[in-house]
C-alpha positions as protocol buffer text, in pm:
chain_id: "A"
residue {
  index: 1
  type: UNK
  ca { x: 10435 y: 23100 z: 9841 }
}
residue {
  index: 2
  type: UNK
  ca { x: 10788 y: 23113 z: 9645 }
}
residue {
  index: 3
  type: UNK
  ca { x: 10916 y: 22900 z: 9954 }
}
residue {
  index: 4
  type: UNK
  ca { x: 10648 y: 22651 z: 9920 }
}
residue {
  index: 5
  type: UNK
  ca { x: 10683 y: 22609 z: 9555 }
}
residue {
  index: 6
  type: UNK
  ca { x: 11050 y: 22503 z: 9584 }
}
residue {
  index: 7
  type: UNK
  ca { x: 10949 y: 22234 z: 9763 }
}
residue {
  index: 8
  type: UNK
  ca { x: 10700 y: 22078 z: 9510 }
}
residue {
  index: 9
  type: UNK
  ca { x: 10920 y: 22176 z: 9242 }
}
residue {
  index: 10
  type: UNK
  ca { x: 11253 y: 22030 z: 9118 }
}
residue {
  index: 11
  type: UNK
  ca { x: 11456 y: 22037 z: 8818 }
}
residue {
  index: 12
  type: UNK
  ca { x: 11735 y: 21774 z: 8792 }
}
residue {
  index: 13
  type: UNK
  ca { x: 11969 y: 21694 z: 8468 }
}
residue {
  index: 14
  type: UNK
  ca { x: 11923 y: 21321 z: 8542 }
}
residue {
  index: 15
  type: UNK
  ca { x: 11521 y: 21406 z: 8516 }
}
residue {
  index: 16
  type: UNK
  ca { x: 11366 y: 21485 z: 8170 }
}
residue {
  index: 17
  type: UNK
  ca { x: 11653 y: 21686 z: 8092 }
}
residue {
  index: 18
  type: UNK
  ca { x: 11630 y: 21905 z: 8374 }
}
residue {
  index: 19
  type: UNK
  ca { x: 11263 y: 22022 z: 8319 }
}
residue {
  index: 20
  type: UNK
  ca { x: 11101 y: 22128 z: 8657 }
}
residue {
  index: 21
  type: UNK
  ca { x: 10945 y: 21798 z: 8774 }
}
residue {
  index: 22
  type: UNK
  ca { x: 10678 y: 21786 z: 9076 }
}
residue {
  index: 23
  type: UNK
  ca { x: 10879 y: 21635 z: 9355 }
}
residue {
  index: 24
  type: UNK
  ca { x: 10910 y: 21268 z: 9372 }
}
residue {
  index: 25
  type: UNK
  ca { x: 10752 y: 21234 z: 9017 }
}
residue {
  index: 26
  type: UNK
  ca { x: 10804 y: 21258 z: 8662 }
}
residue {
  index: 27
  type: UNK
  ca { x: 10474 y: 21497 z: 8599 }
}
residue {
  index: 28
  type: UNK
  ca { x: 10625 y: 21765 z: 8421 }
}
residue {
  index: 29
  type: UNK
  ca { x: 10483 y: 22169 z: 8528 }
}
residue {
  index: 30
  type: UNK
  ca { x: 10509 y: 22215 z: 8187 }
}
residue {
  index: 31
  type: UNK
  ca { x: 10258 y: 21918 z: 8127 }
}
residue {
  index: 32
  type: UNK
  ca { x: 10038 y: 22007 z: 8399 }
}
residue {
  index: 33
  type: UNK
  ca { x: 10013 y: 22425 z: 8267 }
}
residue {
  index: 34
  type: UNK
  ca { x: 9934 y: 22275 z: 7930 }
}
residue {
  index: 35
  type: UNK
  ca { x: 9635 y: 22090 z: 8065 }
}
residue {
  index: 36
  type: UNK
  ca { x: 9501 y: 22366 z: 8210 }
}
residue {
  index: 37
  type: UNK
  ca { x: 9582 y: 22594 z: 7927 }
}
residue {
  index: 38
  type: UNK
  ca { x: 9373 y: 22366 z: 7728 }
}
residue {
  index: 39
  type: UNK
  ca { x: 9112 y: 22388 z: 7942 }
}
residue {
  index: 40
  type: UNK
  ca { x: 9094 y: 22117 z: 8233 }
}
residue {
  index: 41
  type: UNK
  ca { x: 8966 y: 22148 z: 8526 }
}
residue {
  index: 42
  type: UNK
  ca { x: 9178 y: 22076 z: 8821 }
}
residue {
  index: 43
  type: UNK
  ca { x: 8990 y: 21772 z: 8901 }
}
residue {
  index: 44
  type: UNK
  ca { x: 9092 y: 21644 z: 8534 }
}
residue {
  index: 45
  type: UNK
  ca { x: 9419 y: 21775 z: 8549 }
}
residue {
  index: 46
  type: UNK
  ca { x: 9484 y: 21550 z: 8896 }
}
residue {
  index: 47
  type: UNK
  ca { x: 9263 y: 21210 z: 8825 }
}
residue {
  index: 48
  type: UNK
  ca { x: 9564 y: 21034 z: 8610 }
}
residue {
  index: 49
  type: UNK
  ca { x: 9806 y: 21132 z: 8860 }
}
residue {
  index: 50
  type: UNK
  ca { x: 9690 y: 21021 z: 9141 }
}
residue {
  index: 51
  type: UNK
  ca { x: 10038 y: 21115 z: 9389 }
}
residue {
  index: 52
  type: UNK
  ca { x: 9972 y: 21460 z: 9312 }
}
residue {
  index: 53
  type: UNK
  ca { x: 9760 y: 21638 z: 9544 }
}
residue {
  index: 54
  type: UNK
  ca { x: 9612 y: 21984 z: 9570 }
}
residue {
  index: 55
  type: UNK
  ca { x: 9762 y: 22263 z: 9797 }
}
C-alpha cells in the first residue's frame, strides 16, 4: 500500500509550498482529509474533482 501511495502522492517546493499534492493536481491530502473529517462521503469528496479517481 505504502508503494502505491507514493505514486498518487507528491510534495514539491514549486507546489503549494511543498504540501503533499495528488499527482498531476493541485488537490491538496490535506484538503481532501478535511472533507472527510467533516463528514463527506467519498462520492462528495470526489464530484468537484473530477481527475481524481478512487483506488
Amino acid at each position: 500500500m505504502q508503494k502505491h501511495l507514493k505514486q498518487l502522492v507528491v510534495s514539491n517546493p514549486k507546489v503549494i509550498m511543498w504540501k503533499p499534492v495528488i499527482v498531476g493536481t493541485r488537490i491538496t491530502v490535506e484538503l481532501i482529509l478535511e472533507k472527510l473529517a467533516a463528514g463527506e462521503t467519498l462520492k462528495q469528496v470526489l464530484e468537484p474533482h473530477p481527475r481524481l479517481t478512487p483506488i
